[in-house]
N, CA and C atoms as an extended XYZ file, in Angstrom:
315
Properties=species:S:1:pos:R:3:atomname:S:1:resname:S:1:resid:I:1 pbc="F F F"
N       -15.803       26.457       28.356 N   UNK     1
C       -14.601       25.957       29.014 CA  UNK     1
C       -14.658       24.444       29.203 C   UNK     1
N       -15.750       23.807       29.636 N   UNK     2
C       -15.772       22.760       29.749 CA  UNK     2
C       -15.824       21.670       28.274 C   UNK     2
N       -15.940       22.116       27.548 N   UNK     3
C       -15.716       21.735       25.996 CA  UNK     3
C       -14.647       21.829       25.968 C   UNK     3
N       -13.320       22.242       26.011 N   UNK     4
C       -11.999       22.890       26.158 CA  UNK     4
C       -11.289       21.664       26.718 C   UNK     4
N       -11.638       21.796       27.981 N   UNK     5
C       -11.173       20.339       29.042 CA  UNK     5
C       -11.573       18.883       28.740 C   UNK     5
N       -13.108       18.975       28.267 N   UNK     6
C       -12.796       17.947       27.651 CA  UNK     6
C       -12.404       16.720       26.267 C   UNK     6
N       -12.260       18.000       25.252 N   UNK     7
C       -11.528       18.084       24.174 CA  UNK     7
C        -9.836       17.583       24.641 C   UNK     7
N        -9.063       18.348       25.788 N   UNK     8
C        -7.986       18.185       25.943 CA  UNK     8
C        -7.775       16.904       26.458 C   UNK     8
N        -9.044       16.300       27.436 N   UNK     9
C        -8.956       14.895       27.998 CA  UNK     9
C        -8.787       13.832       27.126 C   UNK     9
N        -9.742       14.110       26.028 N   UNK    10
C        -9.776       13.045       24.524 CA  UNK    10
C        -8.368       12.944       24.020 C   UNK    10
N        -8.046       14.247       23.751 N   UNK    11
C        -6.287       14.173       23.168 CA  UNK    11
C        -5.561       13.332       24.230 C   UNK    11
N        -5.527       13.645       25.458 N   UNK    12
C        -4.749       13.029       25.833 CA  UNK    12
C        -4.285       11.746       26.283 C   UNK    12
N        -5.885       11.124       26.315 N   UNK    13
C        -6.083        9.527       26.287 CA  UNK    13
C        -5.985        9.081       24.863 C   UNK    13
N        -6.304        9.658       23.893 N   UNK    14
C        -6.192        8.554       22.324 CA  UNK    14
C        -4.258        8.903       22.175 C   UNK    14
N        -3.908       10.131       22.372 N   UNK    15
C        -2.626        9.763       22.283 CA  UNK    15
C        -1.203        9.697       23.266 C   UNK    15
N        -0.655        8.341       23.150 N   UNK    16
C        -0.304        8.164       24.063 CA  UNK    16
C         1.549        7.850       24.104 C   UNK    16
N         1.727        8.631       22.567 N   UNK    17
C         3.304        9.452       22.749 CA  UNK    17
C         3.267       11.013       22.508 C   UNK    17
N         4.122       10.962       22.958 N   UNK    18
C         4.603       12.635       22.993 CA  UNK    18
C         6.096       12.958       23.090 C   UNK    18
N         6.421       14.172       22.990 N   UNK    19
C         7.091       15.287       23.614 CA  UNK    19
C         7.615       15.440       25.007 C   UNK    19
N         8.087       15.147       25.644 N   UNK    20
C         8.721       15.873       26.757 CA  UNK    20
C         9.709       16.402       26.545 C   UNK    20
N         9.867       17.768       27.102 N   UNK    21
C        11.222       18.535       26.823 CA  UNK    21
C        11.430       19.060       28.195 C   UNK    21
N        12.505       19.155       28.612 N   UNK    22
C        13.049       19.447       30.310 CA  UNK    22
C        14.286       20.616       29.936 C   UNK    22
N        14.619       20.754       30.987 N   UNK    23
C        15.974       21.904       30.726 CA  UNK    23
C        17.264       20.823       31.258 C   UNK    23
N        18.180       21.172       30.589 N   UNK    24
C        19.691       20.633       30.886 CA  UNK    24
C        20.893       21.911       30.326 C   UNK    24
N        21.575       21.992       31.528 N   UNK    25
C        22.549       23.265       31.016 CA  UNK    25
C        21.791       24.483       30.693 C   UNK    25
N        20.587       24.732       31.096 N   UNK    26
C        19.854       25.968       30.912 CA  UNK    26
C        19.136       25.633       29.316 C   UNK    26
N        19.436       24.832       28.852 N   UNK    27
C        18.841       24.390       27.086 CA  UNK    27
C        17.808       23.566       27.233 C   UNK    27
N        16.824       23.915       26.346 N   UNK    28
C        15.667       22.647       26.035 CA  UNK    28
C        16.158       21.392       25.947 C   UNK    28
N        15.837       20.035       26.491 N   UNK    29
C        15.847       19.052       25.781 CA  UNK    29
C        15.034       18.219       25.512 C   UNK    29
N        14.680       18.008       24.358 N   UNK    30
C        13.247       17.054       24.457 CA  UNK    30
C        12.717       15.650       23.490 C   UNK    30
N        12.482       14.908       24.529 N   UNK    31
C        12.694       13.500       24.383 CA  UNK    31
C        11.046       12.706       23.501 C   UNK    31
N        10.986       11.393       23.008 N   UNK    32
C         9.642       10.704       22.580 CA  UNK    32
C         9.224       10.142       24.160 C   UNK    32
N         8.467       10.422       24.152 N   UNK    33
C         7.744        9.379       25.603 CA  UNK    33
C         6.667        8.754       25.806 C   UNK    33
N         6.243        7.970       26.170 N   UNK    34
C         5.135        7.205       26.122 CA  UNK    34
C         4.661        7.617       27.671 C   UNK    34
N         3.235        8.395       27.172 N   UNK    35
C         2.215        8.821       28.403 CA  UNK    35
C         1.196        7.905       28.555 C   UNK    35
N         0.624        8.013       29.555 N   UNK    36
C        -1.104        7.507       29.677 CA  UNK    36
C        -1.230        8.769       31.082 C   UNK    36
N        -2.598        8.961       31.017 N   UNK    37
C        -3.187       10.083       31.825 CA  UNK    37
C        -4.550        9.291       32.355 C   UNK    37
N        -4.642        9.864       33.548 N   UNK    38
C        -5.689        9.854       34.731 CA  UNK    38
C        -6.054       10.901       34.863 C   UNK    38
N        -7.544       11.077       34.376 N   UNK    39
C        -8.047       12.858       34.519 CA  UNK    39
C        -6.907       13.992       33.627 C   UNK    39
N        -6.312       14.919       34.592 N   UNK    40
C        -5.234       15.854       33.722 CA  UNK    40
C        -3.763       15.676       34.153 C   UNK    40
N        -3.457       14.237       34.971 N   UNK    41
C        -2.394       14.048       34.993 CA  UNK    41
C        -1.763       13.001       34.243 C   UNK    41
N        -0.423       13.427       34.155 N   UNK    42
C         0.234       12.060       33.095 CA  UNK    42
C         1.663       11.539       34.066 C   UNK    42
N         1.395       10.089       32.853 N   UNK    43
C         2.742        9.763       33.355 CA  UNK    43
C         3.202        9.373       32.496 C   UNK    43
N         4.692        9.012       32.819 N   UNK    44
C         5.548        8.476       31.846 CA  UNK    44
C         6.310        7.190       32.631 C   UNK    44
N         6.793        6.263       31.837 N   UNK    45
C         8.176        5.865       32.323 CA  UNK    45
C         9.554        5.888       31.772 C   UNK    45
N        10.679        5.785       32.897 N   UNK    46
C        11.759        5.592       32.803 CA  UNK    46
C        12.642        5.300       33.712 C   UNK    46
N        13.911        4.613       32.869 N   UNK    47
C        14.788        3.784       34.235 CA  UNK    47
C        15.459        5.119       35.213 C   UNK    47
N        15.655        5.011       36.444 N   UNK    48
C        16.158        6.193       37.062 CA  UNK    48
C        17.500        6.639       36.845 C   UNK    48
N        18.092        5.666       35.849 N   UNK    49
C        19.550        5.959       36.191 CA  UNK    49
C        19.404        7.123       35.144 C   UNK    49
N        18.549        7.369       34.243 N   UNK    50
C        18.629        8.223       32.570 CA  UNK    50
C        18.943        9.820       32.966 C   UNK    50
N        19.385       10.449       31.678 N   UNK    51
C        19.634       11.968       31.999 CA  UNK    51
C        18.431       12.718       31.746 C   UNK    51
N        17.080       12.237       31.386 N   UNK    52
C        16.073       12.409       31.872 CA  UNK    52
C        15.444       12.721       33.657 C   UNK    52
N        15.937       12.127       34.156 N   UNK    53
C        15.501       11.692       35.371 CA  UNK    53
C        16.497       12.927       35.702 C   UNK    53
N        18.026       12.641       35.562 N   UNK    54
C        18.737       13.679       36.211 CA  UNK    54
C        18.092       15.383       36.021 C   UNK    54
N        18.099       15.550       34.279 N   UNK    55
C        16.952       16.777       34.162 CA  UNK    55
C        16.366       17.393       35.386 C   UNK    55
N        14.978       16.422       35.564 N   UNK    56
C        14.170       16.496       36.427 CA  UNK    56
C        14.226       16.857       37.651 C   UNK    56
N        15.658       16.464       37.842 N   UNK    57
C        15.983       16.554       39.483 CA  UNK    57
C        16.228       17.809       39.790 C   UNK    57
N        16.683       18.427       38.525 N   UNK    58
C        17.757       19.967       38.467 CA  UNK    58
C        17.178       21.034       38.242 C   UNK    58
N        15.906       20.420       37.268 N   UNK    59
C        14.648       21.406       36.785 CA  UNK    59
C        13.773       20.646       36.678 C   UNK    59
N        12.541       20.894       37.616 N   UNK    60
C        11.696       20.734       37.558 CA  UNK    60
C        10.260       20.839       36.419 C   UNK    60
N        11.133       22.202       35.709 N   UNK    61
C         9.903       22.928       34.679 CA  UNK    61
C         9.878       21.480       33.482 C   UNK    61
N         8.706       21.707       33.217 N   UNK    62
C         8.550       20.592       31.631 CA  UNK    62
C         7.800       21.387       30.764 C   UNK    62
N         7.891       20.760       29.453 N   UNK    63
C         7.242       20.855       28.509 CA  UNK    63
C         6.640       19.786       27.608 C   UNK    63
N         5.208       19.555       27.559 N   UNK    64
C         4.496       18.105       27.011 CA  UNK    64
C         3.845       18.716       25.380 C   UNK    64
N         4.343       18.068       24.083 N   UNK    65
C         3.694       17.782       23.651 CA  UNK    65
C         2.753       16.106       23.102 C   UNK    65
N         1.541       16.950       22.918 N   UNK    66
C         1.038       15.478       22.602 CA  UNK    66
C        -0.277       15.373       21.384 C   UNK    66
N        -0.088       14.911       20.773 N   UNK    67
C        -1.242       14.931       19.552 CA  UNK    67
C        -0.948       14.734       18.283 C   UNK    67
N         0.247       16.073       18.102 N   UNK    68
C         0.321       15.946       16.629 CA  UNK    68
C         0.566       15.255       15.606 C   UNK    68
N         0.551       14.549       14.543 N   UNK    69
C         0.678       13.683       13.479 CA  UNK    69
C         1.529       14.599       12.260 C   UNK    69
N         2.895       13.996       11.985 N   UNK    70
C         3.030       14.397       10.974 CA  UNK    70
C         2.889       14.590        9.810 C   UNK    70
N         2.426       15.566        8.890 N   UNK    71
C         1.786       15.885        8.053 CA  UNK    71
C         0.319       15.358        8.002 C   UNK    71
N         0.495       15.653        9.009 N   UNK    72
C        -1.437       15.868        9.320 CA  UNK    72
C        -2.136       17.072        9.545 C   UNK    72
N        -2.523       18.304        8.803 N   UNK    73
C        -2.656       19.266        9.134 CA  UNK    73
C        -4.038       19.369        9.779 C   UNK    73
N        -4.442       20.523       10.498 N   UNK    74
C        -5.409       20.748       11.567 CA  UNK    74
C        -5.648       19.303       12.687 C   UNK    74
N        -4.694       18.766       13.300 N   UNK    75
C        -4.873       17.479       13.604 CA  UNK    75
C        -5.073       18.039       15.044 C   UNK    75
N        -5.562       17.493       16.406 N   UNK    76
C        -5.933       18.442       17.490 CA  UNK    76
C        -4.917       17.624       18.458 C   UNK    76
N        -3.953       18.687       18.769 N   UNK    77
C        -2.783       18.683       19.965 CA  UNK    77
C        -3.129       19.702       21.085 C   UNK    77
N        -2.351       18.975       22.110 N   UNK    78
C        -2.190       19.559       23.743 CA  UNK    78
C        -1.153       20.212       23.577 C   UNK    78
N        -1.067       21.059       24.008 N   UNK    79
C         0.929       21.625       24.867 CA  UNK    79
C         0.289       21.918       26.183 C   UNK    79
N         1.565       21.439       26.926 N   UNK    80
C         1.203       21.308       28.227 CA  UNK    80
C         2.515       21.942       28.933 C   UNK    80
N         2.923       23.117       29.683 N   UNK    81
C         3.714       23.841       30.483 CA  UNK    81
C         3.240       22.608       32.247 C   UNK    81
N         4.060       22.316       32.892 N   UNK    82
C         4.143       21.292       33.958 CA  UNK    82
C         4.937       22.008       34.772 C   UNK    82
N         5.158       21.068       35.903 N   UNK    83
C         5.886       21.132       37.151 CA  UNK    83
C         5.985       19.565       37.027 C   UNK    83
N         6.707       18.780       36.934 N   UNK    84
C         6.964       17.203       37.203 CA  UNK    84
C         8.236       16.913       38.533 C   UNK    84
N         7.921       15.488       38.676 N   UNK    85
C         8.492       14.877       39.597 CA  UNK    85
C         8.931       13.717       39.416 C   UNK    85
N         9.454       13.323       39.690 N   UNK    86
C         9.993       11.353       39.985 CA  UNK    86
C         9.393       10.759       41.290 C   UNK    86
N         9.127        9.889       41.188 N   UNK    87
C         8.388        8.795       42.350 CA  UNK    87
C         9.174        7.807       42.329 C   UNK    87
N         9.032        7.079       44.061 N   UNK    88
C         9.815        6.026       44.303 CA  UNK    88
C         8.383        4.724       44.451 C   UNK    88
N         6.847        5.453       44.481 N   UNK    89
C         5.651        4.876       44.865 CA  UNK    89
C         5.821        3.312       44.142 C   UNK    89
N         5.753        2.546       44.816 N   UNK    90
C         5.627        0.842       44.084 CA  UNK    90
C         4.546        0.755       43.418 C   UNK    90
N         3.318        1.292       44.214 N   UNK    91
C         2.090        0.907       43.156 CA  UNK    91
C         1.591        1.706       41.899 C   UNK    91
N         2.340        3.107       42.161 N   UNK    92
C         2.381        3.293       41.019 CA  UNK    92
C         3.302        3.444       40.062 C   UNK    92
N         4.694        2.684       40.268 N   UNK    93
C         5.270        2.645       39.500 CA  UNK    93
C         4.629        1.058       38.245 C   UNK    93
N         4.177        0.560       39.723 N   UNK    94
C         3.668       -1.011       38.771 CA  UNK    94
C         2.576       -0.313       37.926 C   UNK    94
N         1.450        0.590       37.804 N   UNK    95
C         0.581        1.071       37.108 CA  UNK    95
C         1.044        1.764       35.936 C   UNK    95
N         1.982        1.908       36.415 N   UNK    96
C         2.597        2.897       34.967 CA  UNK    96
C         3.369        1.812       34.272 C   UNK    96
N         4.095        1.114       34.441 N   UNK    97
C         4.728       -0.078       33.603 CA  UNK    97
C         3.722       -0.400       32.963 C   UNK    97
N         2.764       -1.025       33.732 N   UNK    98
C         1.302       -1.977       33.144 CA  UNK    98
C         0.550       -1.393       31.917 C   UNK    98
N         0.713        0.302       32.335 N   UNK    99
C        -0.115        0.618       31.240 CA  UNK    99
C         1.265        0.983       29.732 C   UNK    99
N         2.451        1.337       29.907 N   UNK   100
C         3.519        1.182       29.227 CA  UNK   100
C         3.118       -0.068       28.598 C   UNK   100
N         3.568       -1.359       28.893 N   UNK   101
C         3.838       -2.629       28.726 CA  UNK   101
C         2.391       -2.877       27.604 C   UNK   101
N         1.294       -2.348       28.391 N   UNK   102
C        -0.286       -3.382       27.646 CA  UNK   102
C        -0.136       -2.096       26.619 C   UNK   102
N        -0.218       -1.040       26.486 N   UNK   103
C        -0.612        0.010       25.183 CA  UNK   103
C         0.587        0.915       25.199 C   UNK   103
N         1.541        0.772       25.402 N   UNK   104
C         2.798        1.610       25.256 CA  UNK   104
C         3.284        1.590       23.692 C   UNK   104
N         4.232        2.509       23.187 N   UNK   105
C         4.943        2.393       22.071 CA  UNK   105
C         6.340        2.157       22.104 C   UNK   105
């Protein structure tokens, strides 16, 4: 197990777009996003006004992918089933820009 976790930690620090998909109108929708992760949590950014954000507000459930390369076969990806949130936190909204801004896509 612990090979497992930290296999999934590697994926999720070398890659640092993905997948997010949220519900809207009861339908998948799912967006490119630029993550960085601390341990097994991630973040993303975005401006609050987006229908992302609204998503979020309405449904909570997510869906993360992150890894895969196209036409890259056996290439090693996460899927990640979530519970997410929006933050109003200053310091970490500045941490998440910072890391957006210095290694973002």
């Amino acid at each position: 197990m612990a090979d497992a976790k930290e296999k999934a930690l590697k994926i999720m620090d070398k890659n640092d777009v993905g997948v997010l998909a949220t519900i809207s109108d009861n339908k998948p929708v799912a967006r490119y996003m630029s993550f960085y992760s601390e341990d097994f949590v991630l973040y993303t950014v975005t401006d609050k006004r987006t229908e992302k954000v609204e998503d979020i507000e309405k449904n909570s459930n997510a869906f993360v992918l992150l890894g895969y390369e196209e036409g890259i076969f056996d290439k090693d990806y996460v899927e990640i089933q979530a519970t997410v949130s929006t933050t109003q936190d200053p310091e970490l909204i500045d941490r998440a820009w910072y890391y957006h801004d210095q290694y973002g896509s």
